[in-house]
C-alpha distance (Angstrom), angle and dihedral (degrees) to the residues before:
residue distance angle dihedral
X1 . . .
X2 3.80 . .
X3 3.99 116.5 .
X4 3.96 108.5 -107.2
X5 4.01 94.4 171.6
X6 3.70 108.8 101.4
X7 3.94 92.7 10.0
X8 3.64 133.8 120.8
X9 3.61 122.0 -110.9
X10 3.53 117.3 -143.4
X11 3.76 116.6 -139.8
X12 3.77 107.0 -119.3
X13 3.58 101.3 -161.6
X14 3.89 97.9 62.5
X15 3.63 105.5 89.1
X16 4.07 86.1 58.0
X17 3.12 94.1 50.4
X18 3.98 103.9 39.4
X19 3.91 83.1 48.8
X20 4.04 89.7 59.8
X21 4.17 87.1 -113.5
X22 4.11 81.8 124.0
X23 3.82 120.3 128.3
X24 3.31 115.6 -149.8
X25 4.42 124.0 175.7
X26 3.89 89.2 -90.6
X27 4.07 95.2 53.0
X28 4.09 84.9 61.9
X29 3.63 130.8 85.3
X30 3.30 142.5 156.2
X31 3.66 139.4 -136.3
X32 3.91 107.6 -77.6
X33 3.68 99.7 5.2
X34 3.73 123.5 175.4
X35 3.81 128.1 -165.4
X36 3.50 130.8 -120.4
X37 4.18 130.2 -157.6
X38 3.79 134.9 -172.4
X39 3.35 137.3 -126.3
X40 3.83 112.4 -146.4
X41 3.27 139.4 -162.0
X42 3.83 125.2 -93.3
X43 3.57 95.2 -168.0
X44 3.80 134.7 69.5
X45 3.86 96.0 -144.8
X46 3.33 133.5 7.6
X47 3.93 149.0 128.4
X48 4.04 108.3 -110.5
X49 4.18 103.4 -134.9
X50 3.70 90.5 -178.0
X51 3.84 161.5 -39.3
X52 3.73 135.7 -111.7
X53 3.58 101.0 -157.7
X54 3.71 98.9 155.0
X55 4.56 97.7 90.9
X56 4.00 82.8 54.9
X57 3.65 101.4 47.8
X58 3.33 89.2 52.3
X59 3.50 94.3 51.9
X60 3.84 134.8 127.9
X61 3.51 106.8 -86.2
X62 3.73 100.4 -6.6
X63 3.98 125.4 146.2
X64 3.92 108.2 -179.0
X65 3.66 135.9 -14.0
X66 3.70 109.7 -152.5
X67 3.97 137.5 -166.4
X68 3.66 130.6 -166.2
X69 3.79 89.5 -101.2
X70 3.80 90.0 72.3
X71 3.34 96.0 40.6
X72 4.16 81.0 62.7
X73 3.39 92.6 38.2
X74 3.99 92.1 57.8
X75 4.21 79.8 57.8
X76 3.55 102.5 -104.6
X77 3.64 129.5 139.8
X78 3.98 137.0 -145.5
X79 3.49 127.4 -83.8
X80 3.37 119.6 -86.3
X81 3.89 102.4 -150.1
X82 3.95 94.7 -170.5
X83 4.05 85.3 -134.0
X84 3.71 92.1 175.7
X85 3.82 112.3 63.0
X86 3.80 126.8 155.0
X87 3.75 90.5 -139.8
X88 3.41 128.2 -23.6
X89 4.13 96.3 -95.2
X90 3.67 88.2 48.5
X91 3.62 96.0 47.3
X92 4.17 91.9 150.3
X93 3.71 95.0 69.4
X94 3.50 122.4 72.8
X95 4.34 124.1 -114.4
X96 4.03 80.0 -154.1
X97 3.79 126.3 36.1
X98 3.64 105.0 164.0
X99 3.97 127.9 39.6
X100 3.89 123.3 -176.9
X101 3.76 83.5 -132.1
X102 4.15 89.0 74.3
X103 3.19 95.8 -106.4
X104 4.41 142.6 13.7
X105 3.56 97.2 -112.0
X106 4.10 122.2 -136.3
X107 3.84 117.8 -170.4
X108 4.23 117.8 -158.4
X109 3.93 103.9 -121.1
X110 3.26 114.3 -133.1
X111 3.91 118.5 -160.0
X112 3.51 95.2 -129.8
X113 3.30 136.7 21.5
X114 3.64 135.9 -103.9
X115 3.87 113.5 172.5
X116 3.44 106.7 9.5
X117 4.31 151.4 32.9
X118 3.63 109.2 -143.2
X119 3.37 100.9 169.8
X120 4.39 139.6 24.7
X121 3.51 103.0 -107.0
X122 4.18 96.1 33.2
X123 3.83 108.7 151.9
X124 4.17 101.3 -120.1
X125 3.98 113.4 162.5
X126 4.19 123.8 18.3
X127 3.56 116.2 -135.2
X128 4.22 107.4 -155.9
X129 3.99 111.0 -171.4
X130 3.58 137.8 165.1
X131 4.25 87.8 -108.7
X132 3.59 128.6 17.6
X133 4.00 99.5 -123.1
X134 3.93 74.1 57.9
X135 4.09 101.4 48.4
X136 4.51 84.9 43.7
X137 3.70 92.7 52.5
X138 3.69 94.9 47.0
X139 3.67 92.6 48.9
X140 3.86 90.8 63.5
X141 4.03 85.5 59.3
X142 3.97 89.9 62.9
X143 4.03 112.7 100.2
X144 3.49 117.2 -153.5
X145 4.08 117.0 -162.6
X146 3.51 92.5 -145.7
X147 4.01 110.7 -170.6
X148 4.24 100.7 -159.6
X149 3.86 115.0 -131.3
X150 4.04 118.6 -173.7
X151 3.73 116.1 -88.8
X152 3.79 136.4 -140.5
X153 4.49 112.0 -156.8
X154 3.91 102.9 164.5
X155 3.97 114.7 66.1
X156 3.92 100.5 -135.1
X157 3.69 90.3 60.4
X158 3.45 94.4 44.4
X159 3.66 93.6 65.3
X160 3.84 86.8 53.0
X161 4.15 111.3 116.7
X162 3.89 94.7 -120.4
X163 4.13 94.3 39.6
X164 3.73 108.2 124.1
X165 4.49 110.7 -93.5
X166 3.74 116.8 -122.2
X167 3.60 96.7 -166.3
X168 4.00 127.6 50.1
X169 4.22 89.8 -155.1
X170 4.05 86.5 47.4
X171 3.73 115.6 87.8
X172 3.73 93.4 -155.5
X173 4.10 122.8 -7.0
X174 3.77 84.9 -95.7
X175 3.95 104.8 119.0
X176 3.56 90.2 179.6
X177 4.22 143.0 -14.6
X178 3.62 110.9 -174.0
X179 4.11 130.7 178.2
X180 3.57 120.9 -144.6
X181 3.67 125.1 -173.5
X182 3.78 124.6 25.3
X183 3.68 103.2 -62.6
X184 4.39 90.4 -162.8
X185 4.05 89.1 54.8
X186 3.68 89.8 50.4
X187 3.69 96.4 43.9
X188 4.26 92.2 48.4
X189 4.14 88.6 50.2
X190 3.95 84.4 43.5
X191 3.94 86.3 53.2
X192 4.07 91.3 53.7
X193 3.43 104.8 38.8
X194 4.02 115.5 114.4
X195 4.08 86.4 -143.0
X196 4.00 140.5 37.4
X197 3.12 126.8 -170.5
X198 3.88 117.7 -164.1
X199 4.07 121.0 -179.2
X200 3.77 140.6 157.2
X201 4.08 125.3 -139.0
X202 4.04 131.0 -177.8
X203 3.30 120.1 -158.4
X204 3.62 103.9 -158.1
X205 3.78 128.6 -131.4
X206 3.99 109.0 -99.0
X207 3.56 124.2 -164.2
X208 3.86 115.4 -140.5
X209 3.87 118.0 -132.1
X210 3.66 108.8 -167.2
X211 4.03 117.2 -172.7
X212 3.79 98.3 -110.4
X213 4.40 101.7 46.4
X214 4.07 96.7 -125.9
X215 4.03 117.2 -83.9
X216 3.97 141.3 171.3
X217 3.77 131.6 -152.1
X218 4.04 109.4 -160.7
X219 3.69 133.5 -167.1
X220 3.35 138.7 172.2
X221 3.82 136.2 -164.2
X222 3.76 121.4 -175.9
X223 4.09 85.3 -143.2
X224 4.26 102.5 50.3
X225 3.76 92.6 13.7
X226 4.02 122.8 -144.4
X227 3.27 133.1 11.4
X228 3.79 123.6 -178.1
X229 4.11 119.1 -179.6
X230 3.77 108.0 -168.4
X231 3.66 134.5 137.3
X232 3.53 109.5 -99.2
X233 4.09 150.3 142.1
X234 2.89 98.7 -114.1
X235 3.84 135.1 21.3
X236 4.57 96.8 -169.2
X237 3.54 92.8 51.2
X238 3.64 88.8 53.6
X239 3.27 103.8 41.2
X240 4.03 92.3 53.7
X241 3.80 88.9 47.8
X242 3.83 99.0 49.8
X243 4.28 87.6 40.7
X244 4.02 87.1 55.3
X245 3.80 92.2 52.7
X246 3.53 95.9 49.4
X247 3.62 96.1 40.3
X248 3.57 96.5 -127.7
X249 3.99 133.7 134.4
X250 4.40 104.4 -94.9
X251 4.02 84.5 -118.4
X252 3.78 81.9 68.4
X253 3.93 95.5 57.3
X254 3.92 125.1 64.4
X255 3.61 124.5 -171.6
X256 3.76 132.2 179.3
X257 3.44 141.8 177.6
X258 3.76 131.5 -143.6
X259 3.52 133.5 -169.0
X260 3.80 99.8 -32.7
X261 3.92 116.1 -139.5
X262 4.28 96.8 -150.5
X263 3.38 119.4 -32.7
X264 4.34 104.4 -176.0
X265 4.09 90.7 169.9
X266 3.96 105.9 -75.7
X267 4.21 79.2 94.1
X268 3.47 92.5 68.3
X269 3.49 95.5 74.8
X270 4.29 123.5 71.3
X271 3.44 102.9 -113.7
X272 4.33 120.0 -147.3
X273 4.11 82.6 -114.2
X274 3.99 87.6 65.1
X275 3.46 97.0 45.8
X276 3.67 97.3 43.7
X277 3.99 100.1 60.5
X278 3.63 89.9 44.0
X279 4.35 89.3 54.7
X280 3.98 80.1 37.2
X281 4.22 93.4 55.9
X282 3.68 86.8 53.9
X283 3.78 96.6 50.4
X284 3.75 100.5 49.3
X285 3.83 87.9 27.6
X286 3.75 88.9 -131.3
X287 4.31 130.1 106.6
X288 4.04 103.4 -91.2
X289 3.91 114.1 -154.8
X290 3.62 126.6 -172.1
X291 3.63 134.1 -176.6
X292 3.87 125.1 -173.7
X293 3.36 129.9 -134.0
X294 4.63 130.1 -135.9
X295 3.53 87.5 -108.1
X296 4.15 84.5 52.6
X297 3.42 94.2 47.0
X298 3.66 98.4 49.1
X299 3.68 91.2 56.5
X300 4.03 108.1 30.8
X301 3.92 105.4 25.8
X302 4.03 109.2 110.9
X303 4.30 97.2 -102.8
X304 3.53 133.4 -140.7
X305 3.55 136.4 -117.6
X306 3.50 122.2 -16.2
X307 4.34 103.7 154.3
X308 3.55 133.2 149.5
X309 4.09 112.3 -143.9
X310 3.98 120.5 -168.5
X311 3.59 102.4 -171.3
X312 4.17 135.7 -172.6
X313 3.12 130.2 -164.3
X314 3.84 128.6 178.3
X315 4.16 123.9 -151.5
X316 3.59 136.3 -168.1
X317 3.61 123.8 -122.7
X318 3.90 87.8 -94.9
X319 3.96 89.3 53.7
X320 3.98 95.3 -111.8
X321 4.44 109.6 143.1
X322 4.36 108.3 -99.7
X323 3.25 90.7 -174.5
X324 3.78 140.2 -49.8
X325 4.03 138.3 -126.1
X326 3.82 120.2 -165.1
X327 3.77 123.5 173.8
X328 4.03 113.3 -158.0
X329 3.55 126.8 -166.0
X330 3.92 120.4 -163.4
X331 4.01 129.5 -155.6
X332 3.68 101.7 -139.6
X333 3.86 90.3 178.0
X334 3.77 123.5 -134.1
X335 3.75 92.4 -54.9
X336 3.91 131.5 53.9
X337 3.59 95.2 -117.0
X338 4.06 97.6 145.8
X339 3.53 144.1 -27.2
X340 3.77 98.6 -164.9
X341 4.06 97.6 102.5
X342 4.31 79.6 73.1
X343 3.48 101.5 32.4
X344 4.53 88.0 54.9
X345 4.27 90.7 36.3
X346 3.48 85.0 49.7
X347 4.06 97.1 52.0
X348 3.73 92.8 42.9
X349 3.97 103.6 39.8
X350 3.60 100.2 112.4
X351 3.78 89.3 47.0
X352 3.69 114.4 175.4
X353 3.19 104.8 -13.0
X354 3.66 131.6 92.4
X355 3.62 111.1 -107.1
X356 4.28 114.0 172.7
X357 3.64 88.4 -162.7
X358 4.26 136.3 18.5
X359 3.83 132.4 165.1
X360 3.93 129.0 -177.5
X361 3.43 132.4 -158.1
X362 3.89 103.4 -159.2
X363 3.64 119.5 -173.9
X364 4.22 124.7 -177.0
X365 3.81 114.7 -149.6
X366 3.67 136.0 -168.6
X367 3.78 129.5 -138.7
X368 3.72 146.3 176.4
X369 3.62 81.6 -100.7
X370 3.94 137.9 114.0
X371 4.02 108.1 -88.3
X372 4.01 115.6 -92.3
X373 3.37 126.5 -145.5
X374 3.72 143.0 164.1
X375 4.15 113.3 -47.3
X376 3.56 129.5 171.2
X377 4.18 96.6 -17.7
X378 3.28 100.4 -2.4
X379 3.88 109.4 -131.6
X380 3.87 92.2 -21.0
X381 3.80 96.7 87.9
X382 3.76 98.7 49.6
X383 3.86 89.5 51.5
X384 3.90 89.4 47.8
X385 3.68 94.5 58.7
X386 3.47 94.5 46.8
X387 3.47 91.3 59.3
X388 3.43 95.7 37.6
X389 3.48 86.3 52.9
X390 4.16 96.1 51.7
């Protein structure tokens, strides 16, 4: 038997995909496909009044246009994005029980919709036509009475008393604020230490750009049930997601996943796109494939990043770490996609160093801003700089 410890591996799908033989989610169709577009928000806040659907409908080439009331009509549910994992094999216990809020807060997402914009770039009607030039230009025929409501972006000042509330059920847009540590023994080593050293880091929001923009190809068969082809991270995960929101068994609900163009974490996560064509295939009885845009993707792909750390930390007179005492803030966005970037930054905070005593006071924030979620680390490389940095 040949030796395989200590030897490289070579990667057997590169010569496909160096030689352009790749297939990615938009190089798949299916007999009888139709496309589907989106109509998104132009607003970062605001009460929807109404829609004029009637120019669209009536559209060249156009199938259905759907809202988020039919989609609960149909008797589906949210998404429940499980945004509070331990780890990510042990994704039914919870990285944060407790919350000196009450409670860690968890909102149902629905895919589009029905009261409310939270966020520019919010998918809010579903265009179905025969081609997609067809299903875009009908979607610029919707009219939206938007009514505008105040809006809150950056995470500190969402967490202010007077910042404007995202949710009706949420007292304040704080989803969580948790302690860890013992705040009093962190304070007394504070009090002794010969040096303290206070700073302030942002970790701005970044916007992932995978090669192939995001896209989802959805079928449905009354027989074998769904079938969603989309490029993804993780086909389970999915596929118990998108089975909760449409109340049916997981045996009912396929997904796979092609040749994926970049992935970097925020494709974990179902996003309301996926779910929508598949709910869409069953209405017009048809496949439904859509395929985002950059412009899209820059405004409705789950983001990265985007936390505000206050750290302490308390010396001796030699220079050698006491102790130290970081408070982290996290923008969750307008939707509770995941709240993993805080729960990994706050395991790993003291990194490699060794620190007798730490504390963190982590707080998770919503804003009229696209969802965040874990990218490239997920939480660990905001808390490395900051140490780094101190």
């Amino acid at each position: 038997m040949p030796k395989l410890i200590g030897q490289p591996m070579p990667r057997a799908e590169d010569a496909r995909l160096v030689a352009g033989k790749g297939q990615y989610t938009d190089d798949v169709s299916l007999p009888g496909q139709v496309y589907a577009a989106f109509l998104r928000s132009s607003r970062p806040h605001a009460v929807i009044r109404g829609m004029d659907l009637e120019a669209a409908r009536s559209a060249p080439g156009v199938i259905a246009v759907l809202t988020g009331q039919d989609y609960l009509d149909d008797g589906h549910q949210g998404m429940d994005h499980v945004p509070n994992p331990a780890d990510a094999i042990a994704h039914e216990q919870r990285a944060f029980n407790d919350s000196l809020t009450g409670h860690v807060f968890n909102q149902r997402h629905i895919p589009l919709p029905i009261d409310k914009v939270r966020h520019v770039g919010e998918a809010v009607v579903m265009v179905v036509a025969e081609t997609q030039r067809e299903a875009r230009d009908a979607v610029e025929l919707v009219d939206v009475d938007y009514d505008p409501l105040p809006a809150v972006v950056d995470a500190d000042k969402g967490m202010l008393p007077d910042a404007p509330q995202l949710w009706e059920d949420l007292p304040s847009n704080l989803c969580f604020q948790v302690q860890i540590g013992n705040p009093e023994e962190i304070a007394r080593i504070f009090a002794g230490a010969h040096h303290v050293v206070r700073r302030e880091f942002r970790n701005s929001r970044i916007v992932n750009c995978q090669m192939e923009p995001r896209s989802a190809l959805g079928s449905y068969d009354p027989e074998s049930g769904y079938l969603l082809i989309s490029g993804s991270q993780g086909v389970t995960r999915q596929q118990l997601c998108i089975a909760d929101a449409l109340k049916v068994p997981r045996t009912q609900v396929r997904v796979i996943s092609p040749d994926v163009g970049g992935g970097f974490g925020p494709r974990s996560m179902v996003n309301p796109e996926q779910l929508a064509v598949l709910w869409a295939s069953k209405r017009v009885g048809r496949p439904v494939k859509w395929t985002s845009d950059r412009n899209e993707a820059f405004l409705s792909d789950y983001q990265g990043r985007d936390q505000v750390a206050r750290p302490a930390m308390a010396l001796s007179a030699h220079g050698r770490i006491l102790a130290v005492d970081h408070e982290l803030i996290g923008n969750v966005g307008a939707h509770t996609v995941s709240y993993v970037p805080l729960s990994n930054g706050s395991r790993v905070m003291t990194t490699v160093y060794h620190v007798p005593a730490a504390a963190a006071k982590l707080s998770a924030v919503m804003t009229n801003s696209a969802p965040t979620g874990p990218y490239r680390g997920a939480g660990r490389p905001e808390s490395t700089h900051v140490m780094e940095r101190m």
